[in-house]
C-alpha positions in Angstrom: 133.0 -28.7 89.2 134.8 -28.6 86.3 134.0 -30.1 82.8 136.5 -32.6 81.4 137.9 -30.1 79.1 138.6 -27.3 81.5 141.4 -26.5 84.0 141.4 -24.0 86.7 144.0 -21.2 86.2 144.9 -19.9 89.7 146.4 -16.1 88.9 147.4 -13.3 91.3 149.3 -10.4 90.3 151.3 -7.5 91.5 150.6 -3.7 90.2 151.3 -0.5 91.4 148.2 0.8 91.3 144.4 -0.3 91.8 143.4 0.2 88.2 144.4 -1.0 85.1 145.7 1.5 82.7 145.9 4.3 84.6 148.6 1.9 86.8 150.3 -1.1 85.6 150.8 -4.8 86.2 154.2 -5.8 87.5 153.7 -9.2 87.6 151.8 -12.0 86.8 151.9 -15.6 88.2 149.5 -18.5 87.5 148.8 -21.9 88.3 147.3 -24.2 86.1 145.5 -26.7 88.5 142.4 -29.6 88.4 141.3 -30.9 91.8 143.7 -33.1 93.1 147.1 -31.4 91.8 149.0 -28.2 90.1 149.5 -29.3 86.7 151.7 -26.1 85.1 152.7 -22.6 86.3 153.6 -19.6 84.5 155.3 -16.7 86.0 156.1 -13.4 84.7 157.4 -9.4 85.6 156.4 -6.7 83.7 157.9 -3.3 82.8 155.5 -0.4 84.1 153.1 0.9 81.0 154.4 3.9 79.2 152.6 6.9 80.5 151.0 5.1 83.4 151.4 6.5 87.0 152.0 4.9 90.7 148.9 4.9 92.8 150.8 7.0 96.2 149.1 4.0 98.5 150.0 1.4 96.7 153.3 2.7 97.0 153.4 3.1 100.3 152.2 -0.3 101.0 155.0 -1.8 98.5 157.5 0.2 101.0 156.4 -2.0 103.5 157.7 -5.0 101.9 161.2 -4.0 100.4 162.2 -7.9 100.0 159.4 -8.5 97.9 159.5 -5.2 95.8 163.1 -5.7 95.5 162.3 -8.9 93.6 159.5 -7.5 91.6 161.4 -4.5 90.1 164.2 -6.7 88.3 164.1 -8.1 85.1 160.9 -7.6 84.0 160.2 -7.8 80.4 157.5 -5.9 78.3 154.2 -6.3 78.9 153.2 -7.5 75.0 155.5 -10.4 75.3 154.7 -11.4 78.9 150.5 -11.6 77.5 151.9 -13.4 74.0 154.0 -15.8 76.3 151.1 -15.9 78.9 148.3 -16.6 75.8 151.1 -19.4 74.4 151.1 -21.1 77.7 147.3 -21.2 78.5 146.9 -22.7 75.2 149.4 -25.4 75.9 147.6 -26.4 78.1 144.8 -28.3 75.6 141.9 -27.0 77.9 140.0 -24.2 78.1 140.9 -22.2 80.9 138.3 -21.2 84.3 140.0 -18.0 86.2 140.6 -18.3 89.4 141.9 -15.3 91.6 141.2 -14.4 95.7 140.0 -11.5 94.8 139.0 -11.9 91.3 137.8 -7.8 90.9 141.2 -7.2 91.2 143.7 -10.1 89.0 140.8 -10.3 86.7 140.3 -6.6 85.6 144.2 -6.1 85.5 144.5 -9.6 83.0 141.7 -8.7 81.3 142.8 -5.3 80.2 146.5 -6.3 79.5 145.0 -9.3 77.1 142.7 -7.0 75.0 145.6 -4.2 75.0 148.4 -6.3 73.5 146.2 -9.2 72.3 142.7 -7.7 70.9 141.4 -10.9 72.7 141.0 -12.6 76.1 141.2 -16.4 76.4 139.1 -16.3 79.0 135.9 -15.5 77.0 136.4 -17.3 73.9 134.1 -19.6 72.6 131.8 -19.2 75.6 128.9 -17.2 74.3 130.0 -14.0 76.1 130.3 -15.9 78.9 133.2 -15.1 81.2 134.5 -18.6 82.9 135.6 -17.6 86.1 135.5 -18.1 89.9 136.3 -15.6 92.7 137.6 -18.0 95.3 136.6 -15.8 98.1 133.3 -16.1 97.3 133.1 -19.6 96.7 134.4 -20.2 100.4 131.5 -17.8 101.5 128.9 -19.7 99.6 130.6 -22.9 100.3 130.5 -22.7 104.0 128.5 -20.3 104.8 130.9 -17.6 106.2 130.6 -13.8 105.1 132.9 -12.4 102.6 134.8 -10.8 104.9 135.6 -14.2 106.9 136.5 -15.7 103.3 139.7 -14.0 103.4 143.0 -15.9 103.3 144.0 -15.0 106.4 140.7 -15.9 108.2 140.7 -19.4 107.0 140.4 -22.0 109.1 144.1 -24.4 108.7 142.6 -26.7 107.1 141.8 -25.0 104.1 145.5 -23.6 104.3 146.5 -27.1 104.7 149.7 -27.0 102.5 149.7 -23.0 101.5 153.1 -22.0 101.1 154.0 -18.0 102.8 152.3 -15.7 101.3 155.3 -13.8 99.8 153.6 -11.1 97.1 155.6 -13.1 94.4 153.1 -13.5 91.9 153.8 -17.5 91.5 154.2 -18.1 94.7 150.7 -16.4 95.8 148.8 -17.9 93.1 150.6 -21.6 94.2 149.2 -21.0 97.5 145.6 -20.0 96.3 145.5 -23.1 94.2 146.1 -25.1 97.0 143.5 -23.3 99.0 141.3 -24.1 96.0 142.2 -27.7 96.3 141.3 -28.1 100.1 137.8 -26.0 99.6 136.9 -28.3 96.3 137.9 -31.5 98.7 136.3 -29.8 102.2 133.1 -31.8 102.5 
């Protein structure tokens, strides 16, 4: 599925909110991965925006997983250097890069925006003839197998497309880790 010169990038983030902007990004984790094997991970948390507010369900949600919040709210750096250091990494890779995110309307809109804020650019559309290269993994398990979107969800797989998915922990690494290797099992399902 992919060219030669491409690589999946397997992101999920964190945020406290559900749009970008108005909320902010907490983290960001991402795995760079072909078919067979992860190949690089990047891994990130982010001071709130300036100005930006916390979405009161989102909150409440977070509340509901005080190990994982407790993680996310320490040492996070600001968000220009986390997109220079995430831009550094995807191009250290040598390949252009194909998003990947379960859902991508989500991790997409949030990486999206933060890249264009503190970049004026987004990796993921360069040199592609306005042509965004990405892939929502839900929806490829839909189309793949004939399942409705809602039956595409992670935790309505069948185990042996988990085959191999760490927890799912709401670390932003660790969840994109375990997408990738959900990508891996669909891309080798027959």
């Amino acid at each position: 599925m992919l060219e030669d010169n491409q690589t999946y990038i397997v992101v999920d983030i964190e945020n406290n909110g559900p749009t970008p902007g108005l909320y902010s990004m907490l983290a960001i984790g991402a795995c760079a991965t072909n078919d067979a094997k992860e190949i690089s991970s990047f891994y990130r948390k982010i001071a709130p925006l300036e100005g930006s507010g916390e979405h009161p369900e989102t909150m409440k949600w977070w509340q509901s997983q005080p190990k994982a919040w407790a993680e996310l709210s320490k040492d996070a750096e600001p968000a220009e250097k986390v997109m220079k250091d995430f831009y550094k990494w995807l191009k250290s890779l040598g390949t252009e890069p194909v998003f990947v995110a379960h859902p991508l309307a989500v991790d997409y809109t949030f990486v999206s925006w933060y890249l264009y804020k503190f970049l004026g650019h987004n990796p993921f559309e360069e040199n592609k003839a306005d042509i965004i290269l990405s892939l929502d993994l839900r929806s490829f398990i839909s189309g793949k197998f004939n399942k409705t979107l809602v039956n595409s969800s992670r935790n309505k797989l069948p185990e042996a497309l988990k085959m191999g998915m760490p927890d799912h922990t709401h670390n932003a690494l660790e969840d994109a880790q375990g997408y990738a290797v959900i990508l891996r099992n669909v891309l080798d399902a027959k």
